[in-house]
Biopython code that builds the backbone (N, CA, C, O; Angstrom):
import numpy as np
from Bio.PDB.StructureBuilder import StructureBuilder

atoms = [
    (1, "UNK", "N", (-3.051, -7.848, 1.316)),
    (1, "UNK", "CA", (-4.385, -7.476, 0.906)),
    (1, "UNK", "C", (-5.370, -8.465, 1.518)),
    (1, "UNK", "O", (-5.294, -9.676, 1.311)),
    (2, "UNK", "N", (-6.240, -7.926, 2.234)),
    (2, "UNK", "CA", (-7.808, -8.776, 2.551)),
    (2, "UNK", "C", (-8.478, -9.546, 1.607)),
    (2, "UNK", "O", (-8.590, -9.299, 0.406)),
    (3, "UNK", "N", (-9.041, -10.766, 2.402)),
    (3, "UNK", "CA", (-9.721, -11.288, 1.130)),
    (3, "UNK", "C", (-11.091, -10.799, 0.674)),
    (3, "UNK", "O", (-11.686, -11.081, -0.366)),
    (4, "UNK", "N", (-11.557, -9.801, 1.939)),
    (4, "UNK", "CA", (-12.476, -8.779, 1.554)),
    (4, "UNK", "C", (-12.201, -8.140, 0.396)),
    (4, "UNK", "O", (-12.832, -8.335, -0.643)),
    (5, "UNK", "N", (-11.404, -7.477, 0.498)),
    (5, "UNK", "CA", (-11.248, -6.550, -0.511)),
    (5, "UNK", "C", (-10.837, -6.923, -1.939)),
    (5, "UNK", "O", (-11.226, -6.203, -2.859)),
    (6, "UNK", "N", (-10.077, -8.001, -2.190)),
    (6, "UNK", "CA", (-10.222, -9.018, -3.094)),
    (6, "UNK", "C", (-11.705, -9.785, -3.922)),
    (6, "UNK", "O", (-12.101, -10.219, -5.004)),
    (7, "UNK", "N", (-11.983, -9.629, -2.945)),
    (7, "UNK", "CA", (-13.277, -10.535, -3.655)),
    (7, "UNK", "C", (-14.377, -9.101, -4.440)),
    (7, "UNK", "O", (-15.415, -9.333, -5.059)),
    (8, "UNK", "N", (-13.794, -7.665, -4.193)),
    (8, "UNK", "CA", (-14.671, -6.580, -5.000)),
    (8, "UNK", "C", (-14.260, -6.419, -6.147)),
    (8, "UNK", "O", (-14.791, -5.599, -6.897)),
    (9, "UNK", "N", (-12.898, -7.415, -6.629)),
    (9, "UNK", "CA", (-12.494, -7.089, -7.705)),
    (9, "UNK", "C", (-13.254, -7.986, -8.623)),
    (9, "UNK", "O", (-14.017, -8.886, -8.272)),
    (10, "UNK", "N", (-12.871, -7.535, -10.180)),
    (10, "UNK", "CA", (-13.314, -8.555, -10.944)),
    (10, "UNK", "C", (-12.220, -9.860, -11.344)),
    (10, "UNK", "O", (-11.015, -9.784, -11.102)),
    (11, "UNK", "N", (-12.852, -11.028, -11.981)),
    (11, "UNK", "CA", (-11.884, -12.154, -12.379)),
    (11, "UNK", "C", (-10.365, -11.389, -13.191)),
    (11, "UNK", "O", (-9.172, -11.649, -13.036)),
    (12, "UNK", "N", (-11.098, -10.328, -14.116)),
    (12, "UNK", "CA", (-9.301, -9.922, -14.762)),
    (12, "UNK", "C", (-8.429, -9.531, -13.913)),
    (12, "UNK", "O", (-7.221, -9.756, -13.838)),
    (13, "UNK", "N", (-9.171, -8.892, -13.237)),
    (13, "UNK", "CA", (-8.541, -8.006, -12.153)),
    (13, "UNK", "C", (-7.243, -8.527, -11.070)),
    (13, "UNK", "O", (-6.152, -8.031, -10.787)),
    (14, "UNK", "N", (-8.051, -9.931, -10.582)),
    (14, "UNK", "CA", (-7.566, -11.179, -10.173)),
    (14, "UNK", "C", (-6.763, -11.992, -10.530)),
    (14, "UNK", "O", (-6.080, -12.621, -9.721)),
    (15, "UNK", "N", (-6.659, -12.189, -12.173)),
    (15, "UNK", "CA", (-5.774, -12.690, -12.949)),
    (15, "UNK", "C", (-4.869, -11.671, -12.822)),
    (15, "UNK", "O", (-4.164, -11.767, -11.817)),
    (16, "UNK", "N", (-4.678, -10.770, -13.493)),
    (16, "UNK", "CA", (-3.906, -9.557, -13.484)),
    (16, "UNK", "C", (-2.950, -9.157, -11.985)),
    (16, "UNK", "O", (-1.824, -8.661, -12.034)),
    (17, "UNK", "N", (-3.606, -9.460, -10.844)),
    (17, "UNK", "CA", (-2.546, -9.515, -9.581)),
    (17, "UNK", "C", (-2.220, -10.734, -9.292)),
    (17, "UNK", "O", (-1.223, -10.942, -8.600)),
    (18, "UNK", "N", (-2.925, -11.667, -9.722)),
    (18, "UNK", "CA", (-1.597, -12.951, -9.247)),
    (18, "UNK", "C", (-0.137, -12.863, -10.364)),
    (18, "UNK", "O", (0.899, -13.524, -10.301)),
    (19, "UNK", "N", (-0.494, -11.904, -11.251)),
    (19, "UNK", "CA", (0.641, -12.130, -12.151)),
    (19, "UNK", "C", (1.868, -11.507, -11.632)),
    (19, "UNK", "O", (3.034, -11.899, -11.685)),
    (20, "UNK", "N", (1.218, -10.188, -10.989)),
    (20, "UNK", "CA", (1.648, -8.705, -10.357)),
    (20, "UNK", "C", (2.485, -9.388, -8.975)),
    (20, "UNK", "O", (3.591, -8.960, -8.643)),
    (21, "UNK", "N", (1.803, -10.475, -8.254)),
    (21, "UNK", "CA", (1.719, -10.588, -6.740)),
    (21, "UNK", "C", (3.764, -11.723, -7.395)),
    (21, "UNK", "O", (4.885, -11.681, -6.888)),
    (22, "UNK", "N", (3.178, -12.564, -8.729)),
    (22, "UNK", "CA", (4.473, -13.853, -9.061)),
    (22, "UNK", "C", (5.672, -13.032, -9.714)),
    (22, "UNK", "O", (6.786, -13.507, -9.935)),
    (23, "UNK", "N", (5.329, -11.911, -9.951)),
    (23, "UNK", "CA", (6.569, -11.155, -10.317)),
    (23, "UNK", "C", (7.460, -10.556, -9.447)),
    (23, "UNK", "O", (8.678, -10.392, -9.512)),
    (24, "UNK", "N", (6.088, -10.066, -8.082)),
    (24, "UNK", "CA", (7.175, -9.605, -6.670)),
    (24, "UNK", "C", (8.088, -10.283, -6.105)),
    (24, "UNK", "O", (9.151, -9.973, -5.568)),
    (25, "UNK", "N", (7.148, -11.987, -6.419)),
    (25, "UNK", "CA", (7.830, -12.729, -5.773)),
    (25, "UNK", "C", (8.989, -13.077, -6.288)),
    (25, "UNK", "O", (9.933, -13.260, -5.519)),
    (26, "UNK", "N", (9.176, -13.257, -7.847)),
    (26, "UNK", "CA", (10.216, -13.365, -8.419)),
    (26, "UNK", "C", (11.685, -12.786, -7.843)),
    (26, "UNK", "O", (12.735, -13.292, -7.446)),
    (27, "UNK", "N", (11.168, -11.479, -8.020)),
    (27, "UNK", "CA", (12.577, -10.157, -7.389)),
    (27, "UNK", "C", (12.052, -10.482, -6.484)),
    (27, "UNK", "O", (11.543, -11.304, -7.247)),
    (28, "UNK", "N", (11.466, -10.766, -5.214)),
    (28, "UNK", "CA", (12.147, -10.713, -3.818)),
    (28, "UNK", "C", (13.005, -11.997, -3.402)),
    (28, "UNK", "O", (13.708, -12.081, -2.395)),
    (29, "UNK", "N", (12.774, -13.173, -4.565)),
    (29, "UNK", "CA", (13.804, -14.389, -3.985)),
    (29, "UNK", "C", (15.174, -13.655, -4.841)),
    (29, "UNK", "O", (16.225, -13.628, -4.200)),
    (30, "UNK", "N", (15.189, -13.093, -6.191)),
    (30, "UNK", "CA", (16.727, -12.707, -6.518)),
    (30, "UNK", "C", (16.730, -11.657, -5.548)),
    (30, "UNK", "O", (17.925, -11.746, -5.266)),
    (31, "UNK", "N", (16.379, -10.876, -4.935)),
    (31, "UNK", "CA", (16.976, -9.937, -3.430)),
    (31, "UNK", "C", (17.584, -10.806, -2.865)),
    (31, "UNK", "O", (18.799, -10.673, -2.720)),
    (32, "UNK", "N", (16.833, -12.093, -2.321)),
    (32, "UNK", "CA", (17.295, -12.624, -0.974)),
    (32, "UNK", "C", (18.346, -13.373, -1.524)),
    (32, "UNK", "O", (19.012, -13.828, -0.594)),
    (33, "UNK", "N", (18.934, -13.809, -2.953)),
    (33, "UNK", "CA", (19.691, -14.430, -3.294)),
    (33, "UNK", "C", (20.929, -13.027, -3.327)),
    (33, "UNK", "O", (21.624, -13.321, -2.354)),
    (34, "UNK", "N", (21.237, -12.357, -3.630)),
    (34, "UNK", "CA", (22.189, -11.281, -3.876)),
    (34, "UNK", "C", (22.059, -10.330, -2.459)),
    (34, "UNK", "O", (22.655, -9.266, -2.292)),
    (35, "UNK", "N", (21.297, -10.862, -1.652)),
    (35, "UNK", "CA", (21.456, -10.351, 0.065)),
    (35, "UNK", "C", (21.216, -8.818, -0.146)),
    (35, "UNK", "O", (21.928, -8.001, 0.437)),
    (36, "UNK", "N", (20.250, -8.452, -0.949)),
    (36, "UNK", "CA", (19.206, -7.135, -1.183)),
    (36, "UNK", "C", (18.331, -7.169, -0.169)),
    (36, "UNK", "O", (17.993, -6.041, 0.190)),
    (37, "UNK", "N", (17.811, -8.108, 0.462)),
    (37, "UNK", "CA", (16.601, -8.050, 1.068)),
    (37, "UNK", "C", (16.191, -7.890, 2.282)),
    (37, "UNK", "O", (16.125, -8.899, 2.984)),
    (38, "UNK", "N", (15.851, -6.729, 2.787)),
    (38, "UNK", "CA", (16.182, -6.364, 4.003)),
    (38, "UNK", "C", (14.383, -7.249, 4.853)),
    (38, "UNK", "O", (14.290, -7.889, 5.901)),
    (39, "UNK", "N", (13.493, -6.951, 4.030)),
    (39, "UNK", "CA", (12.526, -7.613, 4.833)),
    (39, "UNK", "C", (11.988, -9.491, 4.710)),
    (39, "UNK", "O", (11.174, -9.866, 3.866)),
    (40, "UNK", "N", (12.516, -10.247, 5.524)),
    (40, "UNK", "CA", (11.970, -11.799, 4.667)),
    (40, "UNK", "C", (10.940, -11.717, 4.606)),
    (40, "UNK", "O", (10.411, -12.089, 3.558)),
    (41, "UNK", "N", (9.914, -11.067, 5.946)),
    (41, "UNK", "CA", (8.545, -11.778, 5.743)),
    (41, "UNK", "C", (8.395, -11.197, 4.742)),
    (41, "UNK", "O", (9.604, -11.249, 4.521)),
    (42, "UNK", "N", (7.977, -10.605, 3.792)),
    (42, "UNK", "CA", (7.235, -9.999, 2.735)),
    (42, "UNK", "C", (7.658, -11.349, 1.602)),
    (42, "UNK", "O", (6.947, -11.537, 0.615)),
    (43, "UNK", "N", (8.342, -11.844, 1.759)),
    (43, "UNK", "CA", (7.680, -13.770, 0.878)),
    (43, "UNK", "C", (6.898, -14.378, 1.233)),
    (43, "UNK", "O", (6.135, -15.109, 0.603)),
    (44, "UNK", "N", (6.992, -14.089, 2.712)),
    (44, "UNK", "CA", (6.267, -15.135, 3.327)),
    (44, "UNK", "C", (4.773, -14.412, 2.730)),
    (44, "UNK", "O", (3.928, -15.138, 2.207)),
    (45, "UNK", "N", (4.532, -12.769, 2.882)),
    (45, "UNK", "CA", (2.993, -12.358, 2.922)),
    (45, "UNK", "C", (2.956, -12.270, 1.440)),
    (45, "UNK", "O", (1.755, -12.275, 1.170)),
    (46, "UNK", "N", (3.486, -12.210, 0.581)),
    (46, "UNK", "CA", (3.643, -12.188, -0.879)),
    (46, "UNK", "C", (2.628, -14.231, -1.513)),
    (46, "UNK", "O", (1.726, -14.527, -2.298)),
    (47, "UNK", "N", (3.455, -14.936, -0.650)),
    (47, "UNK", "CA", (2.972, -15.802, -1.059)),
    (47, "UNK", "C", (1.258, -16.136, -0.627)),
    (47, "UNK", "O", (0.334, -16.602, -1.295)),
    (48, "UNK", "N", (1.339, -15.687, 0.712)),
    (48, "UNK", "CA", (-0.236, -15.883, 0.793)),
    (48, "UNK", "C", (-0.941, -15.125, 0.122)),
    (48, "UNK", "O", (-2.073, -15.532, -0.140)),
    (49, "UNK", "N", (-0.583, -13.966, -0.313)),
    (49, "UNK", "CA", (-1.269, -13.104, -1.267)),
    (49, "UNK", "C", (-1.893, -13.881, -2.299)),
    (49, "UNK", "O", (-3.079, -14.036, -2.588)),
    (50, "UNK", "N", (-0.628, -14.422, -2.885)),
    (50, "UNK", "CA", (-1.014, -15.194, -3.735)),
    (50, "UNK", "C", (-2.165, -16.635, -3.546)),
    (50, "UNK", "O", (-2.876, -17.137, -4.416)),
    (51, "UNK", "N", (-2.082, -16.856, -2.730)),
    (51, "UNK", "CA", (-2.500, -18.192, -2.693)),
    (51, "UNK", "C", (-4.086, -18.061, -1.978)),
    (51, "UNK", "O", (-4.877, -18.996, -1.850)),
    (52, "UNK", "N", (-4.344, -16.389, -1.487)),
    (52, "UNK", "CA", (-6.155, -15.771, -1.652)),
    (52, "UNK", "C", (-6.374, -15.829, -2.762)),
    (52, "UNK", "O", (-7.119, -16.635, -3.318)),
    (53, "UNK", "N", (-5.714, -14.926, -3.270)),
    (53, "UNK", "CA", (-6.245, -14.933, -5.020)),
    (53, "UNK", "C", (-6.390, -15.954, -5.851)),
    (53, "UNK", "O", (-7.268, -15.909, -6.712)),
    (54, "UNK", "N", (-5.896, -16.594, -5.777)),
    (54, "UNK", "CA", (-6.081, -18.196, -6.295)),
    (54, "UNK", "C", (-7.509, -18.880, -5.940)),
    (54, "UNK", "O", (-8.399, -19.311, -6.674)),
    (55, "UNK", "N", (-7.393, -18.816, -4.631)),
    (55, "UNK", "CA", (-8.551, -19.455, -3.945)),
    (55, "UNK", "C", (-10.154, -18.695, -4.243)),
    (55, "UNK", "O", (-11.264, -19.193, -4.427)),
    (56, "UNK", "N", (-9.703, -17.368, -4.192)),
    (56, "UNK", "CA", (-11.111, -16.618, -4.737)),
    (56, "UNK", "C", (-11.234, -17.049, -6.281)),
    (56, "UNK", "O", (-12.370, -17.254, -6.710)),
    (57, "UNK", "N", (-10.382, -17.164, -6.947)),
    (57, "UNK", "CA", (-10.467, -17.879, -8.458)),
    (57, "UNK", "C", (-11.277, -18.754, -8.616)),
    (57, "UNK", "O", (-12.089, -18.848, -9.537)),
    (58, "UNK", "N", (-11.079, -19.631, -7.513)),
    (58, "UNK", "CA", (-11.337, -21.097, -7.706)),
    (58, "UNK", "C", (-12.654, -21.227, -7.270)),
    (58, "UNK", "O", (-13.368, -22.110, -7.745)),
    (59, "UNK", "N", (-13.179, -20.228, -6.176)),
    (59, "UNK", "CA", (-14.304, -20.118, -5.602)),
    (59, "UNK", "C", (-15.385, -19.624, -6.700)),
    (59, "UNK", "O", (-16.515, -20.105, -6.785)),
    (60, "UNK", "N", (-14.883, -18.606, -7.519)),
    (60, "UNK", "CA", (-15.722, -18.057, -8.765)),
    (60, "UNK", "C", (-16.079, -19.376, -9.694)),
    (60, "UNK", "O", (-17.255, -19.479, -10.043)),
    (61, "UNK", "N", (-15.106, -20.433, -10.135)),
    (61, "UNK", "CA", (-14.908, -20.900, -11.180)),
    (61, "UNK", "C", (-15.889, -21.855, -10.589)),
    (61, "UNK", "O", (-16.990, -22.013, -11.117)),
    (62, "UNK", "N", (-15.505, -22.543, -9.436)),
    (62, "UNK", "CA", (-16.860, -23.704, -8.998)),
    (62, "UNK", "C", (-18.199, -23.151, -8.798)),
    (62, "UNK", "O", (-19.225, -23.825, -8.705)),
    (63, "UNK", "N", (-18.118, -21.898, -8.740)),
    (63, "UNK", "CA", (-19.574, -21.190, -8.516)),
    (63, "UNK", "C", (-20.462, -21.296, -9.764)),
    (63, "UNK", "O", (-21.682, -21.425, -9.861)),
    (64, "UNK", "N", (-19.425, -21.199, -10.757)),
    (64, "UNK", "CA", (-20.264, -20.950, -12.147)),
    (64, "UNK", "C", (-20.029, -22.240, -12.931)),
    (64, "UNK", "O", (-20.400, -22.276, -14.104)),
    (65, "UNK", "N", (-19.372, -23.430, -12.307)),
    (65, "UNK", "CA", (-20.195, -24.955, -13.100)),
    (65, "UNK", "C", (-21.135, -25.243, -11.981)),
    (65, "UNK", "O", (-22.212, -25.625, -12.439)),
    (66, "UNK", "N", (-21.116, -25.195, -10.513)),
    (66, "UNK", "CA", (-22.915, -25.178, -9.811)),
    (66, "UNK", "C", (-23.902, -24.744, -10.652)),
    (66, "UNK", "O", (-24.998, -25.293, -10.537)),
    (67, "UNK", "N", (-23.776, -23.943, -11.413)),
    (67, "UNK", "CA", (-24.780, -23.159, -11.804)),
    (67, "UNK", "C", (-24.918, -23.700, -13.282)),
    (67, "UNK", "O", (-25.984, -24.047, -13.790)),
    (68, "UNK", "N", (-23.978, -23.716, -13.749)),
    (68, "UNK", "CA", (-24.219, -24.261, -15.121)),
    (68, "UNK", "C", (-24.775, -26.330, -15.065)),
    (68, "UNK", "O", (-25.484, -26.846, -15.928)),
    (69, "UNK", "N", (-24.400, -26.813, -14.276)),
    (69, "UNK", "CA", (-24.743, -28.153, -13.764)),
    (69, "UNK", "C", (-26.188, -27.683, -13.395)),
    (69, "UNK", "O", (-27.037, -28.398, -13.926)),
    (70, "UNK", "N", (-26.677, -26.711, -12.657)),
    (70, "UNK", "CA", (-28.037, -26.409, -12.035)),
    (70, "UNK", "C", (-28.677, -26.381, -13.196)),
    (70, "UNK", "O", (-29.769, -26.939, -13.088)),
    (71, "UNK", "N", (-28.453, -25.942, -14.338)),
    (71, "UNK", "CA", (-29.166, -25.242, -15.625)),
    (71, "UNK", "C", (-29.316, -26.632, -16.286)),
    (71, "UNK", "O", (-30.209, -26.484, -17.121)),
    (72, "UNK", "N", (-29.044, -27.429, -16.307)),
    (72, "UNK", "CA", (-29.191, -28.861, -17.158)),
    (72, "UNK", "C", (-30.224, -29.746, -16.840)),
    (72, "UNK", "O", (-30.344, -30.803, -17.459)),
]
sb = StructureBuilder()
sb.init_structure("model")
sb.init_model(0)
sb.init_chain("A")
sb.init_seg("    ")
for serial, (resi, resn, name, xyz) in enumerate(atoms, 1):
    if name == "N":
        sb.init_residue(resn, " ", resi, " ")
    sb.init_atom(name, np.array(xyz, "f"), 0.0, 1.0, " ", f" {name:<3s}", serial, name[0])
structure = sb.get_structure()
């Protein structure tokens, strides 16, 4: 997923797929452990998934103490 298209979501929304994105990841390391797993990269893109969404998190969360620091 783009981080375009990420960033139209809302914060639950966001919470709600990193949970979605740590559960894929979950079952795709027991695949690769029980030799299920026919594709690796998809950990590899699973994890960056994760680690946009995070970052757009983090981008929201410092956005709104700027602002709350601005208000004082």
């Amino acid at each position: 997923m783009k981080a375009k298209e990420l960033r139209e979501l809302t914060t639950e929304e966001l919470e709600q797929k990193v949970g979605e994105l740590k559960r894929e990841l979950f079952n795709l390391h027991f695949q690769l452990a029980t030799g299920q797993l026919e594709n690796h990269m998809r950990i590899k893109q699973v994890r960056k998934d994760i680690a946009r969404v995070k970052t757009i998190l983090r981008e929201r969360e410092l956005k709104e103490l700027k602002a709350e620091a601005g208000r004082r």
